[in-house]
N, C-alpha and C positions, 0 to 999 in steps of 0.2 A: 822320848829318846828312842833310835835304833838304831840298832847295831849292825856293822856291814861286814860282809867276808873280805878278809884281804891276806895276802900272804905274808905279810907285815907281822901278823902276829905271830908271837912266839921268838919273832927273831930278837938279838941281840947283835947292840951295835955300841961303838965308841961314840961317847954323848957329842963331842965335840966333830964327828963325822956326821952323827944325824943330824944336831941343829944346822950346822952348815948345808949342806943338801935340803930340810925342810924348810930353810929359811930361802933356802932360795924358790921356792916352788909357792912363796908366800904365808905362808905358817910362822905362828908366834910361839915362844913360852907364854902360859899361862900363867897369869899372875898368884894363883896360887899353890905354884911349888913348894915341895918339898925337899928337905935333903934327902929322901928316900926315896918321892913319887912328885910324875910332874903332867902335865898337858900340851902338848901339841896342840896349837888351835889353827882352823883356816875359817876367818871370817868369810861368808858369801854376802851378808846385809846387815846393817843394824839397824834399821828403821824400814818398817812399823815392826819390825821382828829381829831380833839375835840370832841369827844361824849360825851355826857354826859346824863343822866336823874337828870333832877332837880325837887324837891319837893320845892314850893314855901311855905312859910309861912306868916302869917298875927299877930303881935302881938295883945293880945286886953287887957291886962293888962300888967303893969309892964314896962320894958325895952327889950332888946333883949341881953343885958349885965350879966342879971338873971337871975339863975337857977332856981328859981319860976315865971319867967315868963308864961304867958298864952298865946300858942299859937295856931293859928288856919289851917289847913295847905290846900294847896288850890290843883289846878288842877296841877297834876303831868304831865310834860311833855320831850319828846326829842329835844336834839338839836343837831347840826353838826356845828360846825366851821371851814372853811377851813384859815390858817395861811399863810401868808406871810414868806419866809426865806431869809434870808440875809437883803440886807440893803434896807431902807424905802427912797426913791426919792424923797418924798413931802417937800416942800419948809422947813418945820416946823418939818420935824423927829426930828434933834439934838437940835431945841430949842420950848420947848412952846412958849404960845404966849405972855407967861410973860417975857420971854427970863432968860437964868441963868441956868434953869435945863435940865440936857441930860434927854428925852422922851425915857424912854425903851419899851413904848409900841405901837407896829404899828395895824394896824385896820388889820382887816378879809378879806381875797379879797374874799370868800363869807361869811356872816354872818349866814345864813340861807339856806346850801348848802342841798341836796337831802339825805331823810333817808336811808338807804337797809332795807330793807325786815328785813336781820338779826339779826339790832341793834333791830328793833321795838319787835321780838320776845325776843330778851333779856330783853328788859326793860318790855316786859309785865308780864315774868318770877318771875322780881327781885320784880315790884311789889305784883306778888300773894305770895310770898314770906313774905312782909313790912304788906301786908292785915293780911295772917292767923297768925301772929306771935306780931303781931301790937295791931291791931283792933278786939275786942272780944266782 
């Protein structure tokens, strides 16, 4: 993971003004929201690697369900996941530990694999991009 400057952080926006603008510029919600905290993601690959730049956010009013929520958005940064293909070995791939449900998801054989050079220029890009069109 690294973390990139952008003038992004700190600031506070209406949830339903940032997604709109970050969705248009290609950016998802991450699937693992919260009602209190959430992920900006802009995929750049997912094969042979997961890149991604995530903008973390912080609610501080409201839910994260809300278009008038109040969000506060924190240190943008890169990640690389390298994936696993084919079938998961571990004792527990096809059953949780509740047993009953097929596990579709296998862990990262790295989590936190090495940036290039050329994602980090991308994402610093995308953010002076997010800054001057954003942040005024």
């Amino acid at each position: 993971m690294i973390e990139l400057n952008s003038s992004i952080q700190g600031k506070r926006f209406e949830k339903g003004h940032l997604e709109e603008f970050l969705t248009s510029q290609g950016f998802t919600v991450g699937g693992g929201w919260e009602y209190d905290h959430a992920y900006f993601d802009y995929v750049f690959q997912k094969t042979p690697y997961y890149d991604v730049l995530r903008i973390p956010v912080i609610v501080k009013s409201g839910d994260f369900e809300q278009a008038s929520a109040k969000l506060e958005c924190g240190i943008p940064f890169l990640l690389r996941h390298c994936y696993q293909y084919g079938l998961d070995d571990e004792k527990d791939a096809l059953f949780g530990i509740g047993g009953g449900l097929l596990n579709q998801f296998q862990k990262p054989t790295d989590p936190d694999a090495p940036i290039s050079e050329k994602l980090v220029v991308q994402g610093v890009e995308l953010l002076k991009v997010l800054d001057s069109r954003l942040v005024q």
